[in-house]
Phi, psi and omega in degrees: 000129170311147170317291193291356189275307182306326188294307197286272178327326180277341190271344166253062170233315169321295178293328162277004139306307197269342167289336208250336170269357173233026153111356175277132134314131195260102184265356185193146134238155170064048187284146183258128160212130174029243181258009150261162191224088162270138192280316168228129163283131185215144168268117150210118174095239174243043191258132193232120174277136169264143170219141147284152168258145130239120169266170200174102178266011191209109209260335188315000159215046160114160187292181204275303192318316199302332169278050173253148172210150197321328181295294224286337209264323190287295187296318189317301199275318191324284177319342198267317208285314207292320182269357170273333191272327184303299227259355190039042172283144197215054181213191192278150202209136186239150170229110278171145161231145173249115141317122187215128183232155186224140204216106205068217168277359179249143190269153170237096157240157192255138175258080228249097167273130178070022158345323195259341188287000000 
């Protein structure tokens, strides 16, 4: 597996550690609808998180968040829209991006709520 794929995988294995330390259930990762991905779905109460992952061991051309782009944020609710009507969730929906820079061995991550509005 290429580095940054590996890289990628370490930095959402983080954010559901760290979503799961702040009281959210991890209901699906790396969920697929046609040519979209969302990396993690998450619960809490009656709140359902859509999360971008972006990982980054190197900020010198920007924060993890700034590579999120309008297309990626567009497929992201496409797939959201697919998985709220699969699943007949009928409560409240967040779109979130986590940021995770890895810096040596330690992760840092920020947590951007409501990233799509």
């Amino acid at each position: 597996m290429a580095q940054h794929n590996e890289t990628g995988k370490q930095g959402e294995t983080e954010a559901a550690r760290y979503l799961l330390e702040k009281g959210y259930e991890i209901m699906t990762r790396n969920y697929r609808y046609q040519h979209a991905e969302i990396d993690l779905i998450a619960k809490k109460g009656k709140l359902l998180v859509f999360a971008e992952v972006k990982t980054r061991t190197n900020v010198s051309y920007g924060n993890p968040e700034e590579f999120v782009s309008y297309t990626k944020a567009k497929l992201v609710m496409k797939a959201a829209e697919h998985y709220i009507f699969a699943n007949g969730w009928l409560h409240d929906v967040r779109f979130d991006i986590i940021a995770v820079t890895l810096a040596g061995s330690e992760f840092r991550i920020k947590h951007i709520e409501d990233a799509f509005s």
